[in-house]
MIFI-460523 format. One record per atom (N, C-alpha, C): residue in three letters; residue number from 1; atom name; x, y, z. Coordinates in steps of 0.1 Angstrom, whole numbers, plus 5000, padded with zeros to 4 digits. Layout:
MIFI-460523
ALA_NUM_CA_X_Y_Z $
...
***
This chain:
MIFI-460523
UNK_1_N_7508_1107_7504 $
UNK_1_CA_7503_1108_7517 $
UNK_1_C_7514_1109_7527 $
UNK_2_N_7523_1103_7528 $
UNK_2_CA_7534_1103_7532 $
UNK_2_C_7539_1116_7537 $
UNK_3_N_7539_1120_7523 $
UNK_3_CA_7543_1141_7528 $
UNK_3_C_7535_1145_7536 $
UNK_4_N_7518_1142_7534 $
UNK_4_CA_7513_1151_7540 $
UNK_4_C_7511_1144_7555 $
UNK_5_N_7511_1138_7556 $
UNK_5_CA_7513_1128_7570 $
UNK_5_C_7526_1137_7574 $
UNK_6_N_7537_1134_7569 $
UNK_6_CA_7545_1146_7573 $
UNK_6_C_7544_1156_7580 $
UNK_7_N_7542_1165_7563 $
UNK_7_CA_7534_1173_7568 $
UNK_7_C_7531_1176_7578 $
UNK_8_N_7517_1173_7582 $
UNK_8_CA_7510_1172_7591 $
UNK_8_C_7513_1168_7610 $
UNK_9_N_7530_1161_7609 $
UNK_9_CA_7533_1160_7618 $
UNK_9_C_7543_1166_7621 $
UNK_10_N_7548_1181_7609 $
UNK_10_CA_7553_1186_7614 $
UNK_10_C_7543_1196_7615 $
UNK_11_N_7536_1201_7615 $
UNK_11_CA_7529_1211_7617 $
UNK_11_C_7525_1210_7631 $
UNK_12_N_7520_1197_7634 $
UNK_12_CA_7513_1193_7650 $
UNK_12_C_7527_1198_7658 $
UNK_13_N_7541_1190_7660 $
UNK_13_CA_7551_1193_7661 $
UNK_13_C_7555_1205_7665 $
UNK_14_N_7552_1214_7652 $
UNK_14_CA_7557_1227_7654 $
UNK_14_C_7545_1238_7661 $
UNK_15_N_7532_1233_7664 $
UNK_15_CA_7523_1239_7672 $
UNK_15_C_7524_1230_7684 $
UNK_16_N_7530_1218_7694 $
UNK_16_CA_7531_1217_7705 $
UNK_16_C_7540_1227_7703 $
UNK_17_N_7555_1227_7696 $
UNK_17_CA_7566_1234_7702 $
UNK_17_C_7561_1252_7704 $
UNK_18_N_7554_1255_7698 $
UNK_18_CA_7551_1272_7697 $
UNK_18_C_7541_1270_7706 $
UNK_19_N_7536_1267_7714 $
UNK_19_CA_7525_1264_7724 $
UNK_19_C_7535_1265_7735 $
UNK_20_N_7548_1254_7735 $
UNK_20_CA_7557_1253_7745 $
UNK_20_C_7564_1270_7745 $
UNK_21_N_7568_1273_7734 $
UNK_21_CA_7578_1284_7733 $
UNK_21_C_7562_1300_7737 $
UNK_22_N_7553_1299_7731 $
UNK_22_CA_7544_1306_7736 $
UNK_22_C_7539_1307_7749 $
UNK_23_N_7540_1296_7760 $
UNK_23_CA_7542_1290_7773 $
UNK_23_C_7551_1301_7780 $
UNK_24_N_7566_1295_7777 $
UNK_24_CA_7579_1302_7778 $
UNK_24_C_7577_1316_7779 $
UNK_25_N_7571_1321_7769 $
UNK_25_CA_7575_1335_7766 $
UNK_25_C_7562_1342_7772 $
UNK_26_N_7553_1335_7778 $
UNK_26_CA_7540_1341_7790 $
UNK_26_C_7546_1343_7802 $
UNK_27_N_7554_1330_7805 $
UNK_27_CA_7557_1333_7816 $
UNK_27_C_7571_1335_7819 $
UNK_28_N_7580_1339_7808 $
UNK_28_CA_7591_1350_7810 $
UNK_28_C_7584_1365_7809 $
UNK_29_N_7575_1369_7803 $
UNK_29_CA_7567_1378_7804 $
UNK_29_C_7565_1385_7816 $
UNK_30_N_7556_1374_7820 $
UNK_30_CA_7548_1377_7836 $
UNK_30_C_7563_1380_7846 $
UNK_31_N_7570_1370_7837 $
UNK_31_CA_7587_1369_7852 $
UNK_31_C_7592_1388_7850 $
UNK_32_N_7592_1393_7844 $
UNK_32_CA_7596_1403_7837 $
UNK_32_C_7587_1417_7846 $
UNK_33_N_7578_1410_7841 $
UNK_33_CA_7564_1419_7846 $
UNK_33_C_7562_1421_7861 $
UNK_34_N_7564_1408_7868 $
UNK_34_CA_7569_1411_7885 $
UNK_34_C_7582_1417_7890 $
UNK_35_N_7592_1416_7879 $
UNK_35_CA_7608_1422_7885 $
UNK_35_C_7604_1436_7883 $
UNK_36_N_7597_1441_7868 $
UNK_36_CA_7596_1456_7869 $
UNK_36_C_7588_1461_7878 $
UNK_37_N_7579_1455_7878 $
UNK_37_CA_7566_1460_7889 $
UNK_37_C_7578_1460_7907 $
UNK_38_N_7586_1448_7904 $
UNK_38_CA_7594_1449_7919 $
UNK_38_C_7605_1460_7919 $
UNK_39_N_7607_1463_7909 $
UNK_39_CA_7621_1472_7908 $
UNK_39_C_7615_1486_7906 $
UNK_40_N_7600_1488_7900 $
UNK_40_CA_7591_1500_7898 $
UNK_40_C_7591_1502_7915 $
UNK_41_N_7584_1498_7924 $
UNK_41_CA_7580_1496_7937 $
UNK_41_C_7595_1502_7950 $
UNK_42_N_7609_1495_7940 $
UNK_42_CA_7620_1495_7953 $
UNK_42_C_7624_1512_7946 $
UNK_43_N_7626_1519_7932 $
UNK_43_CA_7626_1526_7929 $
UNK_43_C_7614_1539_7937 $
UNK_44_N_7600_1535_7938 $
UNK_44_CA_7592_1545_7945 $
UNK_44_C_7599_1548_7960 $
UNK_45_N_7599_1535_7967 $
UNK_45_CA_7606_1535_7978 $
UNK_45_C_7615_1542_7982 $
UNK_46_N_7627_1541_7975 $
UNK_46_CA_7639_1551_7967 $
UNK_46_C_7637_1564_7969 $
UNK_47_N_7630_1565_7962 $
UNK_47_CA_7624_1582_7954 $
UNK_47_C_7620_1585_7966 $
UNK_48_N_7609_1583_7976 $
UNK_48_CA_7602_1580_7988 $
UNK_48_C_7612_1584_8000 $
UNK_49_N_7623_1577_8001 $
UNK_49_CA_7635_1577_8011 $
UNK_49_C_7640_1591_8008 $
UNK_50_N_7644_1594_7996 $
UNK_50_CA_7654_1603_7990 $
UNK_50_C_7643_1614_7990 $
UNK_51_N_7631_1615_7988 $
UNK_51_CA_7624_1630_7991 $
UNK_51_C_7620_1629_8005 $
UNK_52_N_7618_1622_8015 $
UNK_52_CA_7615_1620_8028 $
UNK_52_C_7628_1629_8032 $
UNK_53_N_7645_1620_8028 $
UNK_53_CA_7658_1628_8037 $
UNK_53_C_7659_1641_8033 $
UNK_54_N_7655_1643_8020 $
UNK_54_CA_7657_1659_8010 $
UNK_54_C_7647_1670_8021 $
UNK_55_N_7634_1664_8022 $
UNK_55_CA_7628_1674_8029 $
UNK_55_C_7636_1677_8048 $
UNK_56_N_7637_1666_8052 $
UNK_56_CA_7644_1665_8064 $
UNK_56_C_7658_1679_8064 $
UNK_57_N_7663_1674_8052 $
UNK_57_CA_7674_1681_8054 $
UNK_57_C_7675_1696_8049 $
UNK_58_N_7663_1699_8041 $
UNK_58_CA_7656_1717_8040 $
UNK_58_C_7647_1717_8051 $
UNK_59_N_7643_1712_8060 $
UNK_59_CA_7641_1715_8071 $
UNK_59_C_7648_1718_8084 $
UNK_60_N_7660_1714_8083 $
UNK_60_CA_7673_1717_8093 $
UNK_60_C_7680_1728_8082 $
UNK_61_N_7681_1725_8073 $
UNK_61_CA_7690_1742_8066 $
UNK_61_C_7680_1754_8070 $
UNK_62_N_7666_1753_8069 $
UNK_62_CA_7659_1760_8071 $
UNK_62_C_7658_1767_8084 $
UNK_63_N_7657_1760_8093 $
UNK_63_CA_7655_1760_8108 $
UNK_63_C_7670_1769_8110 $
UNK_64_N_7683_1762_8110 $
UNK_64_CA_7699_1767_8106 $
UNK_64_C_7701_1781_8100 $
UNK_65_N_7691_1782_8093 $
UNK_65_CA_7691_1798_8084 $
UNK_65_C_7683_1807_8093 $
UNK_66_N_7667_1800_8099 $
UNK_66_CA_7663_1813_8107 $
UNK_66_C_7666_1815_8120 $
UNK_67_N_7675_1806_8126 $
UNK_67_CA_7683_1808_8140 $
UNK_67_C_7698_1816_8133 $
UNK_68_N_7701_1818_8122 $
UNK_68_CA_7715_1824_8116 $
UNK_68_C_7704_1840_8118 $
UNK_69_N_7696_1839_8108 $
UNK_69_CA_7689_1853_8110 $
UNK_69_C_7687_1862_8119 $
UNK_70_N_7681_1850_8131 $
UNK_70_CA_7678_1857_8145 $
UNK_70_C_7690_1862_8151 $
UNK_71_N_7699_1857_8150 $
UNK_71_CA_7708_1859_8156 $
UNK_71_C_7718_1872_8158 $
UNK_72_N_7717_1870_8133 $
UNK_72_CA_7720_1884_8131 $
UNK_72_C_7714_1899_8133 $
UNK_73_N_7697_1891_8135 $
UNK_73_CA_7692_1904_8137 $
UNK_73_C_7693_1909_8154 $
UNK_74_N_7694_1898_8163 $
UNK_74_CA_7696_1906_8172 $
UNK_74_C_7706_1913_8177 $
UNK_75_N_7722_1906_8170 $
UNK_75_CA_7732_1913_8166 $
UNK_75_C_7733_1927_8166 $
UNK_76_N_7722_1928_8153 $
UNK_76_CA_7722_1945_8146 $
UNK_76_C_7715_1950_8151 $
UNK_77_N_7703_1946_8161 $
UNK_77_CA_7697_1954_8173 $
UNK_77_C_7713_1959_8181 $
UNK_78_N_7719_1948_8186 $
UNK_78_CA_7722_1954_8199 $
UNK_78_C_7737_1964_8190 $
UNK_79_N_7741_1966_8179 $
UNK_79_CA_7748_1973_8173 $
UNK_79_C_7740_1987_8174 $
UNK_80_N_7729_1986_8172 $
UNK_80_CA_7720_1999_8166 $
UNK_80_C_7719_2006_8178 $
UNK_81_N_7717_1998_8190 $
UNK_81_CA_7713_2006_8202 $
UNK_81_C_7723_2010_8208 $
UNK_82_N_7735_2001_8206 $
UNK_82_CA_7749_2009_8211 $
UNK_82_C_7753_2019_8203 $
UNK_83_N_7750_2020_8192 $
UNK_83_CA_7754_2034_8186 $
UNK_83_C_7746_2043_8185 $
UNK_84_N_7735_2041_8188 $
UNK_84_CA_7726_2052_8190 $
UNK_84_C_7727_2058_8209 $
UNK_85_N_7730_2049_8216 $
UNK_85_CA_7732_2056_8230 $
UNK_85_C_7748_2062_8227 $
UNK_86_N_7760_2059_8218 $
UNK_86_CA_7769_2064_8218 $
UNK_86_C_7767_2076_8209 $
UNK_87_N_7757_2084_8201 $
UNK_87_CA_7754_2091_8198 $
UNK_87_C_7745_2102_8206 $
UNK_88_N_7734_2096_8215 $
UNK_88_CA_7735_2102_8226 $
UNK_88_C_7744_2108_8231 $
UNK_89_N_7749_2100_8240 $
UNK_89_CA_7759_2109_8245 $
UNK_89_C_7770_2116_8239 $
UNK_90_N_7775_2114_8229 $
UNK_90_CA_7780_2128_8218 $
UNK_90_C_7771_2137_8216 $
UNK_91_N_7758_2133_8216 $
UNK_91_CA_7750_2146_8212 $
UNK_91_C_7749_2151_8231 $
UNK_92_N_7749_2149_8237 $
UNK_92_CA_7745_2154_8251 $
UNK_92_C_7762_2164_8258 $
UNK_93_N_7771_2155_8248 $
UNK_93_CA_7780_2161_8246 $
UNK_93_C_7785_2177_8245 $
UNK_94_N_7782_2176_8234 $
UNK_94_CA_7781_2184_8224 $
UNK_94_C_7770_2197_8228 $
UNK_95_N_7759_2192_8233 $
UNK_95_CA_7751_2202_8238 $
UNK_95_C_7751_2207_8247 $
UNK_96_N_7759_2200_8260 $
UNK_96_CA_7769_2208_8272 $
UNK_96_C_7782_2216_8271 $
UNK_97_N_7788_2214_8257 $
UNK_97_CA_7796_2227_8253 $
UNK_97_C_7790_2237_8246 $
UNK_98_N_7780_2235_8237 $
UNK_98_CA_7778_2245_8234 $
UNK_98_C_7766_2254_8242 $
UNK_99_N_7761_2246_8255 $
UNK_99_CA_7753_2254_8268 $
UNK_99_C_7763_2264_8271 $
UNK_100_N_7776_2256_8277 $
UNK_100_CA_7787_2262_8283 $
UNK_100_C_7787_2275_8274 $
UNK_101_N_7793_2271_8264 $
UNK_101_CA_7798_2283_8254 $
UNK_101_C_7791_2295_8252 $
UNK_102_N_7778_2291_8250 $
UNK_102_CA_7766_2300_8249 $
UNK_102_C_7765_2312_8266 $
UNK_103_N_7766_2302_8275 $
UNK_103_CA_7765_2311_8292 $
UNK_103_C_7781_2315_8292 $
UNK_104_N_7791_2311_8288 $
UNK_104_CA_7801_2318_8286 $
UNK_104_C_7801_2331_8275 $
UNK_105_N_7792_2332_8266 $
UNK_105_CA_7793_2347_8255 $
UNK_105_C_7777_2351_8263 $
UNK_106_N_7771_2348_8272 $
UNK_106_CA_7762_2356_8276 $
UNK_106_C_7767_2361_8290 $
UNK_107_N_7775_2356_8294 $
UNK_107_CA_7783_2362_8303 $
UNK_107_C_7794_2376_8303 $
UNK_108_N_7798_2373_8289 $
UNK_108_CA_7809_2383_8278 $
UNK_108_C_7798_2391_8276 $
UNK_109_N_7789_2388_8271 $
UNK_109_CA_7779_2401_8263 $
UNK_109_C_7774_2413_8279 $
UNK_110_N_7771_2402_8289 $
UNK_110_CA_7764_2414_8299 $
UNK_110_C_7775_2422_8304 $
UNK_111_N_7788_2409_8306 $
UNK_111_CA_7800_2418_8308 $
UNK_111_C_7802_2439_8300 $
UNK_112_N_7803_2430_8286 $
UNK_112_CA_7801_2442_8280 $
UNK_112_C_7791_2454_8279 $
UNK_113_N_7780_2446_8282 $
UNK_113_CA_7770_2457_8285 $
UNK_113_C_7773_2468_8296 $
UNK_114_N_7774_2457_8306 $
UNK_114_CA_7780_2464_8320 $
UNK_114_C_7787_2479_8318 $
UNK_115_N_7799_2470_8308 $
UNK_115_CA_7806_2483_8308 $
UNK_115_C_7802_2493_8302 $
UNK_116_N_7794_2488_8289 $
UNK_116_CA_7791_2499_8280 $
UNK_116_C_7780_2510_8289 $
UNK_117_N_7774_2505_8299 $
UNK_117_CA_7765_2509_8308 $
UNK_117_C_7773_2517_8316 $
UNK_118_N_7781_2517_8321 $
UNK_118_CA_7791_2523_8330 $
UNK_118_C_7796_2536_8318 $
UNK_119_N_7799_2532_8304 $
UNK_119_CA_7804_2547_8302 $
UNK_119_C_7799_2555_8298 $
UNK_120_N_7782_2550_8293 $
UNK_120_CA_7772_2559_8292 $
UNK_120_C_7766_2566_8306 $
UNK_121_N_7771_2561_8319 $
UNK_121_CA_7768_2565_8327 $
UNK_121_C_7779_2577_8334 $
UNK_122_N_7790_2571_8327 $
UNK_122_CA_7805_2586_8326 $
UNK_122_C_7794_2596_8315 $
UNK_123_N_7793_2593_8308 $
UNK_123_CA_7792_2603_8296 $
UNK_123_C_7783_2615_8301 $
UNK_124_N_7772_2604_8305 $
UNK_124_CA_7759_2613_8312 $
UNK_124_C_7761_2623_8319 $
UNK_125_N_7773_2618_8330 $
UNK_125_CA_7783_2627_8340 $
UNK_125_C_7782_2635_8337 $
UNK_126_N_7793_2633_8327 $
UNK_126_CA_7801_2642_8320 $
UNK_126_C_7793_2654_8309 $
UNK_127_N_7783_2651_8304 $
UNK_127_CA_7775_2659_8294 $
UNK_127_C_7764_2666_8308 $
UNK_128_N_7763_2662_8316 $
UNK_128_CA_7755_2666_8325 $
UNK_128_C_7765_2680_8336 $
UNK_129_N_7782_2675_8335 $
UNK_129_CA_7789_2687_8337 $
UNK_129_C_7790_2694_8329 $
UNK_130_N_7795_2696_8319 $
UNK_130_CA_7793_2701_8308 $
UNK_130_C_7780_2709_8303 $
UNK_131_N_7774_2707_8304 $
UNK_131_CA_7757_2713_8306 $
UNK_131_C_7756_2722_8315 $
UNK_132_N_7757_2721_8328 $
UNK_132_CA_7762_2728_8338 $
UNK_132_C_7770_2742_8335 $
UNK_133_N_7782_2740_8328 $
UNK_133_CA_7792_2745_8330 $
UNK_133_C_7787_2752_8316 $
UNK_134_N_7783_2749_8306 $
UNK_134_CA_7775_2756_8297 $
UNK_134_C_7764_2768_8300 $
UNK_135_N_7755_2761_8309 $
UNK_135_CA_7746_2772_8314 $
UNK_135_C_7752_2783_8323 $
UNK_136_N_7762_2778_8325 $
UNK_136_CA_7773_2782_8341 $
UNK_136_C_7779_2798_8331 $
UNK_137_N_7783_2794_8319 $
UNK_137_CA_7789_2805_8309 $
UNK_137_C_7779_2811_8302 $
UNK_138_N_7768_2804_8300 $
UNK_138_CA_7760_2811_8290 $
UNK_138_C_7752_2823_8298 $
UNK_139_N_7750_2821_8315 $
UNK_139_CA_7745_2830_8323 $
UNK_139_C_7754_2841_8326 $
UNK_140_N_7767_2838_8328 $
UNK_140_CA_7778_2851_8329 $
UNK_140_C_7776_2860_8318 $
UNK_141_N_7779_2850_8303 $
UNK_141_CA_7775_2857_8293 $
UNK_141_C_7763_2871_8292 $
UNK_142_N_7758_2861_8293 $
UNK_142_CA_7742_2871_8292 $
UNK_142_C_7743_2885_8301 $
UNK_143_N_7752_2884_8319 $
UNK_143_CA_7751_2894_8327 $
UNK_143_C_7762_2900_8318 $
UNK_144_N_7771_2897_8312 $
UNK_144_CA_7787_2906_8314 $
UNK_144_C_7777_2913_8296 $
UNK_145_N_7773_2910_8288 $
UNK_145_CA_7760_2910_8275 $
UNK_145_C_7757_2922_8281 $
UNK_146_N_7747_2919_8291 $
UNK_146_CA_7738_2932_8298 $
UNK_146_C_7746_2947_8306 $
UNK_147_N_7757_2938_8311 $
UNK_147_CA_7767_2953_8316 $
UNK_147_C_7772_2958_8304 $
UNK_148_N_7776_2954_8290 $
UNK_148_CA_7781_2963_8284 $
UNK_148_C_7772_2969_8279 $
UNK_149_N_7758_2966_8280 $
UNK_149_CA_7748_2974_8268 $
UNK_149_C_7744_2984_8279 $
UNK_150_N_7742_2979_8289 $
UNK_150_CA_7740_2991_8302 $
UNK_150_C_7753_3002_8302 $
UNK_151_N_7764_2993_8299 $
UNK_151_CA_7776_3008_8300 $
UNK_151_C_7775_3014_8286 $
UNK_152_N_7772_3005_8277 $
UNK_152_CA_7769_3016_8262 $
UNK_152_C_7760_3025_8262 $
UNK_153_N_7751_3024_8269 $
UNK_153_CA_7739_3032_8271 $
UNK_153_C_7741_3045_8279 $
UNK_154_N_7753_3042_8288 $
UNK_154_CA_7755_3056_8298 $
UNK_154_C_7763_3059_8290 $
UNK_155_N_7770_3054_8280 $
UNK_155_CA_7782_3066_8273 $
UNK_155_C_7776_3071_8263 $
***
């Protein structure tokens, strides 16, 4: 009886102590259970801060990029328009010499007409003396024709 008295008081013994250590280990548990749940929580927070400044700061790159854009684009407007009015005026250029050039060889052309008008107007003259002076011989002809056939006739 002795053993089992023993026994029996170590068994009671060793179920206060596993009661005690079962105790312990509930409520190192729960202690465990509140740090994660507290360190789960400072971590959201975290995460929370760190995508709150992330979005902040693609919001100023963002904002940074479409004032960079605007800027470049009104850049390459005012590039585009200066080179297109400096194209202009090379083309308006350009179109005033070759006006010039053009009333300059229309000026040469009537020149030349002129003249060529002037020596069709010699020629005319001239084929019109000549004509003249043609019928002028061709009428002698014909009388001095008729005196010899008149003097052949009396011989």
């Amino acid at each position: 009886m002795e053993k089992e008295t023993m026994v029996k008081e170590i068994v009671k013994a060793l179920e206060l102590f596993s009661d005690k250590i079962h105790a312990e280990m509930q409520e190192m548990g729960n202690q465990l259970r509140a740090e994660m749940q507290e360190m789960g929580n400072q971590l959201r927070m975290e995460m929370q801060e760190m995508g709150n400044q992330l979005r902040a700061e693609m919001q100023e790159m963002g904002n940074q990029l479409r004032t960079e854009m605007q800027e470049m684009g009104n850049q390459l407007r005012t590039e585009i328009q200066e080179m297109g009015n400096q194209l202009r005026t090379e083309m308006y250029a350009v179109e005033s010499k070759l006006e010039a050039k053009i009333d300059e060889l229309k000026q040469e052309t009537n020149e030349q007409f002129k003249q060529l008008n002037e020596k069709i107007d010699h020629l005319r003259d001239e084929l019109s003396d000549t004509q003249e002076t043609v019928d002028l011989l061709s009428s002698k002809t014909l009388q001095h024709e008729r005196k010899l056939r008149l003097l052949s006739k009396q011989s």
